[in-house]
Residue, then its C-alpha position, 0 to 999 in steps of 0.5 A: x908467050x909465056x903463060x902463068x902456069x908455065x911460070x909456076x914450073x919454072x919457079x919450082x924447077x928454080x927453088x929446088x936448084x937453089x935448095x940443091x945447091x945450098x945443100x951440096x955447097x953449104x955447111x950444116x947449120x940451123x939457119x941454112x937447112x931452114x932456109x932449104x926447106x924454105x925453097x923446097x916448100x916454095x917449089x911444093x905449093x908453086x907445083x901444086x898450083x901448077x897442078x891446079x892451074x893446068x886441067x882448067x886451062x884445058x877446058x877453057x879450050 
């Protein structure tokens, strides 16, 4: 089973794609490059928590 933390990486791994590619395949305008940095800070807090979440799960064992 999928833990929550294992959901966070794949979050982050996801939103750093996605900005990838609407970098790649995008045309450079305001709204896009607002929106690619929208997917880089969702995957930066969704890695952290990811951080945060993991050592605690350790001690629980």
């Amino acid at each position: 089973m999928v833990k929550k933390r294992e959901n966070l990486l794949v979050l982050g791994m996801v939103c750093l794609i996605i900005a990838l590619l609407f970098d790649i395949f995008g045309k450079s305008n305001f709204i896009l490059d607002i929106v690619i940095l929208l997917f880089i800070g969702i995957a930066l807090f969704s890695n952290a928590g990811y951080l945060v979440m993991a050592p605690s799960e350790k001690k629980k064992k």
